[in-house]
C-alpha positions in Angstrom: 55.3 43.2 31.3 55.6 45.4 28.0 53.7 44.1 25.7 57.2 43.4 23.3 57.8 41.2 25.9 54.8 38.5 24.9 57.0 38.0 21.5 59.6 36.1 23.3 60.0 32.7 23.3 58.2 31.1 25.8 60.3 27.7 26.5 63.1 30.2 28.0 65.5 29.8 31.0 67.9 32.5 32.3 68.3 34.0 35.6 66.6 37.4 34.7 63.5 35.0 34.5 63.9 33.9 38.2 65.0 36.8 39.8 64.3 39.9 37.6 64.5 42.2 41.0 67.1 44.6 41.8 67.8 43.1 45.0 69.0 39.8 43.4 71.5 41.2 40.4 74.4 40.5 42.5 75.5 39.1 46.3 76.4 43.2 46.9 73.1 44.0 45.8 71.1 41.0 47.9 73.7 41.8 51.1 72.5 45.7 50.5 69.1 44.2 50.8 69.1 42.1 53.3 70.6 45.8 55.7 67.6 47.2 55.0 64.8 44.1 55.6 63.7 45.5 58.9 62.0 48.6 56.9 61.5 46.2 54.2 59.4 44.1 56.3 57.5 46.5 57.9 56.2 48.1 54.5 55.0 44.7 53.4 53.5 44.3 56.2 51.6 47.3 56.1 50.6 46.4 52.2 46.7 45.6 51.3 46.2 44.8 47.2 43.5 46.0 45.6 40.6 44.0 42.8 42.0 46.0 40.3 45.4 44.9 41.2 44.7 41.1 41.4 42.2 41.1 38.3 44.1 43.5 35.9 47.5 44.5 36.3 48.8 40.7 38.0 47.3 38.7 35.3 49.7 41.2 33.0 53.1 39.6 34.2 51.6 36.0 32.6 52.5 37.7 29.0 49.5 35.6 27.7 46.1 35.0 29.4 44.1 32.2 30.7 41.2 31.5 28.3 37.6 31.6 29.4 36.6 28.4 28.2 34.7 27.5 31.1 30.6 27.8 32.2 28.4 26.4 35.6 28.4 22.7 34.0 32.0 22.4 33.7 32.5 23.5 37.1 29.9 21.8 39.4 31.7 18.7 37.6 35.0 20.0 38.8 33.9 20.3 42.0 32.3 16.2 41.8 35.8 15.9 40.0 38.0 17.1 43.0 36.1 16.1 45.8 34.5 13.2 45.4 37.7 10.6 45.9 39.1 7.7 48.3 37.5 10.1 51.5 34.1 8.7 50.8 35.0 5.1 50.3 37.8 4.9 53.2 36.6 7.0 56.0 33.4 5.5 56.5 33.9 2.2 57.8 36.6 3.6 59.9 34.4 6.2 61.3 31.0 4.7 62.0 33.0 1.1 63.5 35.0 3.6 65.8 33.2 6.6 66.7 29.9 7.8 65.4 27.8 3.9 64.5 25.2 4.0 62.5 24.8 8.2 62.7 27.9 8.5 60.1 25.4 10.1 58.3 25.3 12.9 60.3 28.5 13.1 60.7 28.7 13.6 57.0 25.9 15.8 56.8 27.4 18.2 60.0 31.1 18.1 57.7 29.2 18.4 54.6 26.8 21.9 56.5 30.7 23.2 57.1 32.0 22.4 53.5 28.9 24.4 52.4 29.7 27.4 54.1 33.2 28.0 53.2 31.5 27.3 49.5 28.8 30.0 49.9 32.2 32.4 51.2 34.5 31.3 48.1 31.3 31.9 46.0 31.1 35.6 46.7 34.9 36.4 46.8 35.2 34.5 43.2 32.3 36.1 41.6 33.9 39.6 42.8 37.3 39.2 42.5 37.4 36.1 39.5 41.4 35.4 40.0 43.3 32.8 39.5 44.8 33.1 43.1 41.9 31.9 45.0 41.9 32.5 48.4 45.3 34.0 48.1 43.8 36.6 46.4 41.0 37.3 48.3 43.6 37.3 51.4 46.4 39.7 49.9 43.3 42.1 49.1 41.4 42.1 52.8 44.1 40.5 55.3 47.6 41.7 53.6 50.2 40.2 51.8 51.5 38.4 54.9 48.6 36.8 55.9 48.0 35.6 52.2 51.7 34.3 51.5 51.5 32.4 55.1 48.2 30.7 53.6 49.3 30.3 49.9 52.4 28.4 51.4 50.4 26.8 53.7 47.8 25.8 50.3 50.8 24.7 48.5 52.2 22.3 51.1 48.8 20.6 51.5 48.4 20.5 47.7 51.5 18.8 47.0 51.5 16.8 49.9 48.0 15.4 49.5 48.3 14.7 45.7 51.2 12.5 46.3 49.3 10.9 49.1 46.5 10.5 46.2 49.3 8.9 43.8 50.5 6.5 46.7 47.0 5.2 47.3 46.1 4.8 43.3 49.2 2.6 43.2 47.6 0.6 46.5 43.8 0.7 44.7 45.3 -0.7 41.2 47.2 -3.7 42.8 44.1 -4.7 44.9 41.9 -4.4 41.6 44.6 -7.1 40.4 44.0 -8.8 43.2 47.4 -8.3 44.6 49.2 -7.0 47.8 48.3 -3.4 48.0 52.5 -3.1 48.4 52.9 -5.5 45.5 53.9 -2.8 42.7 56.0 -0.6 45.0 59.7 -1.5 44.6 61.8 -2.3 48.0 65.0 -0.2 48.6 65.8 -2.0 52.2 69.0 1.1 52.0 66.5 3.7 52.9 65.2 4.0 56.3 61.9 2.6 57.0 58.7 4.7 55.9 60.8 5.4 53.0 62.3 2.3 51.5 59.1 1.0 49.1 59.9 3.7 46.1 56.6 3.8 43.7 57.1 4.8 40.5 53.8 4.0 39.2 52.5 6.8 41.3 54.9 9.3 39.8 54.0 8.4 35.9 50.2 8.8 37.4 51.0 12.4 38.7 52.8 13.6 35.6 50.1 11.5 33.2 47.6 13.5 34.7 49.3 16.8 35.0 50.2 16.8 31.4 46.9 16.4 30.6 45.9 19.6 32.7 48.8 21.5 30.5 47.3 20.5 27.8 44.2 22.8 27.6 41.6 24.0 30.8 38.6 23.2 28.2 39.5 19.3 27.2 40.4 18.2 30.8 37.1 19.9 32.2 35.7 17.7 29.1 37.7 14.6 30.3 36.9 15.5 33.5 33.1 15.2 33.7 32.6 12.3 31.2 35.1 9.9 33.3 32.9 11.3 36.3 30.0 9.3 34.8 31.8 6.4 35.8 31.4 7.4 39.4 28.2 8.5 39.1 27.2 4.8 37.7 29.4 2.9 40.7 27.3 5.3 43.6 24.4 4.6 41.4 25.0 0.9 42.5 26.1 1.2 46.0 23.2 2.8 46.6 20.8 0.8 44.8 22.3 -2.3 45.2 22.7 -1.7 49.2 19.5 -0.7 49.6 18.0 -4.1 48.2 20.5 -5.8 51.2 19.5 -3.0 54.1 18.2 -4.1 57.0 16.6 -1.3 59.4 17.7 -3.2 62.9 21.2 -2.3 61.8 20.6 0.8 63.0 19.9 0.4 66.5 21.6 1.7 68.9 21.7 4.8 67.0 24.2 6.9 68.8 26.5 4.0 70.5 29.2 6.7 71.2 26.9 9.8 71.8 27.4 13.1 70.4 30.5 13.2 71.0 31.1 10.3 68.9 29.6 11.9 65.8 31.4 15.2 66.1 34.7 13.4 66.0 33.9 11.1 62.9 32.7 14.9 61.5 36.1 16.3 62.4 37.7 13.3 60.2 35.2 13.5 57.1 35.5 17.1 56.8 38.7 15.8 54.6 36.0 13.6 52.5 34.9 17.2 51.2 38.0 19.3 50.7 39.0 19.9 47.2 35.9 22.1 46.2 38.6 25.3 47.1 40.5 24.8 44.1 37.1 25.3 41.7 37.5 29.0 43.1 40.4 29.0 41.5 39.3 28.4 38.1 37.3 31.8 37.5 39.7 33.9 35.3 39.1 31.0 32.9 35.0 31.0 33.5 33.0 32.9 31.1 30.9 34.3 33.6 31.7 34.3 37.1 28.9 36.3 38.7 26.9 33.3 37.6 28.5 30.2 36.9 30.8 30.4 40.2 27.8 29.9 42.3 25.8 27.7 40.3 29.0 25.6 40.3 30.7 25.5 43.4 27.5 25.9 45.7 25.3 23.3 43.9 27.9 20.7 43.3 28.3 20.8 47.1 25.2 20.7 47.3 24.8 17.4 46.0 27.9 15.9 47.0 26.7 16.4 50.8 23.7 14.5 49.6 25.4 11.4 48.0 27.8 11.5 50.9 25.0 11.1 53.5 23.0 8.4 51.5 25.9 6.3 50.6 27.4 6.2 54.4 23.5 5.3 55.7 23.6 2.4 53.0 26.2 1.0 54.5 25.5 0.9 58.4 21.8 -0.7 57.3 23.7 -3.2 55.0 26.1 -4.5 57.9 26.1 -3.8 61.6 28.5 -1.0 63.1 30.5 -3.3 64.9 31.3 -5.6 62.1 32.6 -3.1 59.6 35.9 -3.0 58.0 37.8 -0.3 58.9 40.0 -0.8 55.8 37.5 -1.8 53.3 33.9 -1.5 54.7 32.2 -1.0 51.0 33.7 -4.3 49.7 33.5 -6.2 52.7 29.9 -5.1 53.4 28.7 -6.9 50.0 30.6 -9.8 50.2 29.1 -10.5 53.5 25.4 -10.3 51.8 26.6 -12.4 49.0 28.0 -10.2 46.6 32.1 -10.8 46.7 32.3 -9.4 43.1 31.2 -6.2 43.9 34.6 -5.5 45.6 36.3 -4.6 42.1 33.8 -2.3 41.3 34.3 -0.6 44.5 37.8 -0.4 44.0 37.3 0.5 40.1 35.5 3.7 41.7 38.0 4.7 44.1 40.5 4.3 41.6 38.5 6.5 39.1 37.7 9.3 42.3 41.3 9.6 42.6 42.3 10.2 39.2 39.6 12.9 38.4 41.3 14.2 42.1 44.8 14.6 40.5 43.3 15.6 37.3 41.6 18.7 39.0 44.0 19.2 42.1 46.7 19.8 38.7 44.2 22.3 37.3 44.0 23.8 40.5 47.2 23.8 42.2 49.2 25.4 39.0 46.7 28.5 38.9 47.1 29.0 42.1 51.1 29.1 42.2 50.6 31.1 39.2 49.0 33.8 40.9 51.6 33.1 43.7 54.4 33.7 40.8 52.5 37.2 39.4 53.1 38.9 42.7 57.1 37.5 42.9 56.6 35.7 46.2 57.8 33.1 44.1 60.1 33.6 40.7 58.0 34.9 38.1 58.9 32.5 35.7 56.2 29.6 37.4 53.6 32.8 36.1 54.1 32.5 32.6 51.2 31.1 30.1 52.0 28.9 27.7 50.6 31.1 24.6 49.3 28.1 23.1 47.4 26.0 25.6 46.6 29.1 27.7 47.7 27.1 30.5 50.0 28.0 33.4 52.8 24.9 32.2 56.0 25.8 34.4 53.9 26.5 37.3 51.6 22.7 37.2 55.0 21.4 35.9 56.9 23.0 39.5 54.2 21.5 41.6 53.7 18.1 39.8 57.8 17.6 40.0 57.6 18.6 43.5 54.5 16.0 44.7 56.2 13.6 41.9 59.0 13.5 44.3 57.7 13.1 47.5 55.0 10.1 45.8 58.5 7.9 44.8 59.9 7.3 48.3 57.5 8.7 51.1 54.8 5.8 52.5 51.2 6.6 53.1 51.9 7.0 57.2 54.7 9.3 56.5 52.3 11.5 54.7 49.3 11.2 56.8 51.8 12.3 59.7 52.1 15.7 57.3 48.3 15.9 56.8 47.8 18.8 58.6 45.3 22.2 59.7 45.8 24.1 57.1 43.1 23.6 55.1 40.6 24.7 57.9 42.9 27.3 58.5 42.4 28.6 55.3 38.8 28.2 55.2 38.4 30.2 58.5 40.8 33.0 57.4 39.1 33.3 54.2 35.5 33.5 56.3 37.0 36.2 58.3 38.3 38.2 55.4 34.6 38.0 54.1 33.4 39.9 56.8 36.0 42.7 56.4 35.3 43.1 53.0 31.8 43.6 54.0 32.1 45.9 56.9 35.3 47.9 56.4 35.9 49.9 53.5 39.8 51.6 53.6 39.0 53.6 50.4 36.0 55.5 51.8 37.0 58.4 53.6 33.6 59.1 55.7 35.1 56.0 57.5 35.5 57.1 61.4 37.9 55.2 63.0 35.3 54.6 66.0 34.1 52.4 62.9 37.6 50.1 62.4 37.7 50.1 66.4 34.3 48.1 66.6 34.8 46.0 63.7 37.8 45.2 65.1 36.6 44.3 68.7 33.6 41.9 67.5 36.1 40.3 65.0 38.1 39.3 67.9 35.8 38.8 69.7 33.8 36.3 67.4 37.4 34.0 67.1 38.2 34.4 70.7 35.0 32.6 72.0 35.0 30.4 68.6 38.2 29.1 70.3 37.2 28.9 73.3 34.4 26.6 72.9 36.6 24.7 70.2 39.1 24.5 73.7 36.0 23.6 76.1 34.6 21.3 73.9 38.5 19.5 73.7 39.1 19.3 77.4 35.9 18.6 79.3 33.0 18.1 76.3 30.8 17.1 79.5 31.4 20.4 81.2 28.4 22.8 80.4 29.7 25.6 82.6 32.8 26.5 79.2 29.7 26.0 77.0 27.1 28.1 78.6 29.4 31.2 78.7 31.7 30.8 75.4 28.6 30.0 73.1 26.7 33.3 74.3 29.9 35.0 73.7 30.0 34.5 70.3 26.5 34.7 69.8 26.1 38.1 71.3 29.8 38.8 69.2 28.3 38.4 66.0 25.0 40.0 67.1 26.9 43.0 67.8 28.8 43.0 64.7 25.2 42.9 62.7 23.5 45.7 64.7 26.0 47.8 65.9 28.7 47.5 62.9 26.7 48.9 59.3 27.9 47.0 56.1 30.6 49.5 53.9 29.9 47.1 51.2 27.3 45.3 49.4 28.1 42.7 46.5 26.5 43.6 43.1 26.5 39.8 41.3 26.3 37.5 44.5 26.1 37.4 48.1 26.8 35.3 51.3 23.0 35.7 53.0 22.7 36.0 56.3 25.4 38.2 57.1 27.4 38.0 59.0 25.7 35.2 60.8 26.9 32.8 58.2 30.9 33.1 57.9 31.2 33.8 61.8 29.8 30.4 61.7 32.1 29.1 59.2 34.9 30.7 61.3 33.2 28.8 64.7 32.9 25.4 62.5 36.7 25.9 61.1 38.1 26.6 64.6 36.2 23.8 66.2 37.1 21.2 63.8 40.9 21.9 63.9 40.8 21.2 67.7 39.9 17.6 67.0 43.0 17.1 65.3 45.9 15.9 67.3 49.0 17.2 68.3 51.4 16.0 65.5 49.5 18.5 63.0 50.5 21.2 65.2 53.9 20.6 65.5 54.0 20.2 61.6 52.0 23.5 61.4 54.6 25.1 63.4 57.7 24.0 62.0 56.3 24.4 58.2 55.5 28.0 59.3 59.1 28.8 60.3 60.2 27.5 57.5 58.0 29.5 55.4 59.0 32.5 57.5 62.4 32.0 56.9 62.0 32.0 53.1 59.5 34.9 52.9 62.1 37.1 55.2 64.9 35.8 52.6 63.7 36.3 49.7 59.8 37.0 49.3 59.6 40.7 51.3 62.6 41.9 49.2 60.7 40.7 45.6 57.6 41.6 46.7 59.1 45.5 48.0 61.1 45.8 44.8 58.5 44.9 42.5 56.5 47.9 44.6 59.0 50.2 44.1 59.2 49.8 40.6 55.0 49.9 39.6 54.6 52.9 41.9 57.6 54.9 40.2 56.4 53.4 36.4 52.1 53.6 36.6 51.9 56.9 37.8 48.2 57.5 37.7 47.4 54.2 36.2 46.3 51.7 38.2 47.7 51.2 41.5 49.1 47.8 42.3 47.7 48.2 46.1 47.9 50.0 48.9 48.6 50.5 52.3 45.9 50.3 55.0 
C-alpha cells in the first residue's frame, strides 16, 4: 500500500477494506469475473511467488510491521509453550494400557524422531524465508499458490478447531481441580441436539482472555509465556522425581505385550503430543535474527521436549503396571495407587497450565499466519493489517479467536475429535517435499536443462509413491514382508537416485537440513506412514473440508489473487516482482 495509506485510521470498516479488487466493485463486475474463471484459474495455477515477494513486498500491504522483538530464548520457550499441553498427560495411559505397554517410550521417542524432522525442515525454510506465513509461505514459493492456499485452509481449520478443543478441555481440567464433574461448569441446553447441547462459556472467555493478551504485544506474551512455563517445568520436575522414588523395574516386563505393531500405533496417536512447534516457524518476521535464533529455537526445544516426553511416559509404566493404568487419568491415578492421592491436583494444575500457554502461543501463531493469508488476498486484506501500536496482527487473532470462540460454546469434545483430522501431517510432508525442490530445482537459472526438472520430477514421485505404498502395506497386512521387501527398496533406491543422479541448484547460506535429501524423504515416508494409522472418519472430513475450500478459492480467492496480479505487474514495473510463473 502507498505509504499515505499507513496515516489512516486503523480501527476502520468499509467494504473497500474487504474487497478492494476490481472483480468485487459491483454483481456486473463479479458476474464478468466469474465468465472468465476458467483462464483465471489456470494462471493461478501456473503462479510460483518468489522470497522477495513473501519477505518484502507482502509484508507491505500490513501498513505497519511486525516488530523484532524476539531472540533463541524466547522461542525454544514458545516451542515448550505450544507443544507441551494435555497430549502428554492424556495420551499416555491410553496408549501404553491399549497398544504399546510399557515401550510408550518408544513410541514417544519414534513420534518425537518425526517431530524432529519436520523441525530441522521448518528450520531451514524460516531462516531463509523469515515470514510470517509459515509453511504457507514456503509452499506459495516452491509448490504454487494452490498447493499453499489448500494447506493454509487446511492449517486454519486445524488451528481453530484444536484451540477450541483446548478451551473445551481447560473447562473439563478446572472443574476436576475443584473436585467437580468434569461437565459440572458447562451449561445444559437439552433444545440442541446431542453433542451440542452442554454450551461452555468458560471456555470462550479462556480463548479471548488469552487472545487478547497475544494482541497486546509479541514481546510481553513471549515474557508471560516462558515464566508461566516454569510452572510446568516444576510439575515434570516432580512427576519425574517423585515417580522415580515409587518405580519398580518388574513393571516393565513383558516389554512389547503388543509387538511392534503395538508401539507404531501408540506413535501414530502421540505424534499429536508434539504438534504445535509449526507455529514457532511462524514467528520469524518478529525474531531479531533468524539465521540463528530459528534453529537454536525450534530444533533444541524439540529437542528436549522429546526427551521429557520419553522419561515422563517410562515413569509411569515402572510406577504402575500396563494393565492397570487409567486410560482417562493414568498420571493421577498412578500416584494415588502408591500412596500419594494429593498429587492428582498438581497433575491437573499442570495440564491446566499446558493448555493455557497452548492457546496463548496457538493465538500468536494462528493470527500471523492468517495475516500472511490476508497479504496475498486469499482472504480480505483487512485480517492483514497491524495494529501500529502493538505491532500485532489484531483483526486477524481477533477473526480466528471469534471463530474457535464459537465452535468452543456449543461443540462437545467427541464432536471435535471426530474433526481432528490429517492435515497436520499433511502439511508437514508437503512442506518436506517442497524442501527438496527448493534444493534441487532452481526456475530462475537458465543453464537449467529440462532433462534436469524431468529427473527431479521422477524420483520425487517416486519417493511418495513407495512412501505410500509401504504406509498401504504396512495398513493391510503389517505381517506380510513380501509389500515391505519391494516398497522399502523402492524408496530407498528413489532417494539414492535423487542424491547421485539429481545435483543440488541450491545451497542455504545461514542454515541447512544435513543429510540431504536423505532427511526430508524421510520426513515425507514418516508423514505418509503415520496418516495411514488414522481412521476413516478423518478422511471423509479431509475430503469434504477440501471441497469446501475449493468451492471458496474458485469463488472468490483465484479472482483476488489474479486481480491483485494484474494490478502489481502493471504498477512495479522493474521493481520487485511479486512472483512468477514456473
Amino acid at each position: 500500500m502507498a505509504s499515505g495509506d499507513g496515516e489512516r485510521s486503523y480501527w476502520r470498516w468499509s467494504k473497500e477494506d474487504f474487497f478492494p479488487e476490481p472483480s468485487f466493485r459491483s454483481w456486473t463486475a463479479y458476474g464478468e469475473a466469474l465468465s472468465h474463471t476458467r483462464l483465471r484459474l489456470r494462471n493461478r495455477l501456473l503462479y510460483r511467488s518468489t522470497d522477495a515477494a513473501e519477505l518484502l513486498a507482502l509484508p507491505r500491504r500490513s501498513e505497519h510491521e511486525l516488530r523484532r522483538c524476539l531472540n533463541w530464548w524466547d522461542l525454544a520457550w514458545l516451542g515448550f509453550g505450544a507443544v507441551v499441553g494435555t497430549g502428554i498427560f492424556v495420551l499416555t495411559g491410553q496408549e501404553a494400557r491399549f497398544s504399546a505397554g510399557p515401550a510408550i517410550p518408544l513410541a514417544y521417542a519414534a513420534a518425537g524422531a518425526s517431530a524432529l524432522l519436520s523441525s530441522l525442515i521448518y528450520a531451514e525454510f524460516a531462516s531463509d524465508v523469515p515470514s510470517a506465513g509459515g509453511s504457507f509461505s514456503y509452499l506459495r514459493i516452491e509448490l504454487g499458490e494452490f498447493v499453499a492456499y489448500l494447506a493454509a485452509a487446511n492449517i486454519l481449520l486445524e488451528a481453530i478447531v484444536g484451540a477450541a478443543g483446548l478451551a473445551r478441555s481447560w473447562t473439563s481440567y478446572f472443574a476436576t481441580l475443584l473436585g467437580r464433574d468434569p461437565d459440572a461448569l458447562r451449561i445444559h441446553a437439552p433444545a440442541l441436539a446431542a453433542g451440542f447441547d452442554l454450551l461452555d462459556p468458560i471456555a470462550v472467555v479462556v480463548l479471548i482472555a488469552c487472545s487478547t493478551v497475544a494482541m497486546f504485544g509479541t514481546r510481553g506474551t513471549s515474557i508471560l509465556n516462558w515464566l508461566t512455563s516454569l510452572l510446568s517445568v516444576a510439575v515434570i520436575g516432580f512427576i519425574i522425581a517423585a515417580g522415580f522414588t515409587h518405580a519398580d523395574a518388574s513393571n516393565l516386563a513383558p516389554f512389547f505385550p503388543m509387538g511392534a505393531k503395538g508401539v507404531l500405533q501408540a506413535a501414530a496417536v502421540v505424534y499429536w503430543a508434539y504438534t504445535g512447534f509449526d507455529m514457532v516457524a511462524t514467528m520469524a518476521e518478529e525474531t531479531r535474527n533468524p539465521a540463528r535464533d530459528i534453529p537454536l529455537g525450534l530444533v533444541g526445544s524439540m529437542s528436549a521436549i522429546t526427551i521429557v516426553y520419553c522419561v515422563m511416559a517410562l515413569v509411569l509404566v515402572m510406577m504402575q503396571r500396563y494393565d492397570q493404568l487409567d486410560p482417562n487419568a493414568a498420571y493421577a491415578v498412578a500416584f494415588e495407587a502408591v500412596g500419594m492421592r494429593w498429587a492428582k491436583y498438581l497433575v491437573a494444575l499442570g495440564a491446566l497450565k499446558g493448555m493455557t500457554t497452548g492457546l496463548l502461543v496457538g493465538a500468536l501463531g494462528q493470527g500471523r499466519y492468517t495475516t500472511q493469508i490476508a497479504r496475498a488476498h486469499m482472504i480480505p486484506p483487512y485480517f492483514a493489517l497491524v495494529h501500529p501500536r502493538t505491532g500485532t496482527p489484531v483483526y486477524a487473532t481477533i477473526l480466528v479467536t471469534l471463530s474457535s470462540a464459537i465452535i468452543a460454546l456449543f461443540s462437545s469434545l467427541d464432536v471435535l475429535a471426530s474433526v481432528s483430522s490429517i492435515s497436520t501431517l499433511f502439511i508437514f510432508a508437503l512442506v518436506a517435499l517442497a524442501l527438496l525442490v527448493r534444493r534441487y530445482y532452481d526456475r530462475e537459472s537458465p543453464q537449467q536443462p529440462r532433462a534436469h526438472l524431468a529427473k527431479l520430477t521422477f524420483f520425487l514421485t517416486a519417493i511418495v509413491g513407495s512412501s505410500v505404498a509401504v504406509s498401504t502395506c504396512w495398513n493391510t497386512n503389517p505381517d506380510g514382508w513380501i509389500g515391505f521387501a519391494v516398497t522399502v527398496p523402492l524408496w530407498f533406491l528413489s532417494t539414492l537416485g535423487l542424491a547421485l543422479l539429481v545435483p543440488q541448484q541450491r545451497t542455504p547460506k545461514l542454515w541447512r537440513v544435513p543429510l540431504m535429501p536423505w532427511l526430508p524423504s524421510l520426513s515425507i515416508a514418516t508423514n505418509v506412514f503415520l496418516m495411514g494409522s488414522l481412521g476413516y472418519e478423518a478422511y471423509v472430513r479431509f475430503g469434504i473440508c477440501t471441497a469446501a475450500m475449493l468451492a471458496y478459492y474458485v469463488l472468490v480467492g483465484v479472482h483476488a489473487t489474479y486481480d491483485v496480479a494484474q494490478e502489481e505487474t502493471s504498477s512495479n514495473g522493474d521493481e520487485i516482482a511479486p512472483g512468477s510463473k514456473c
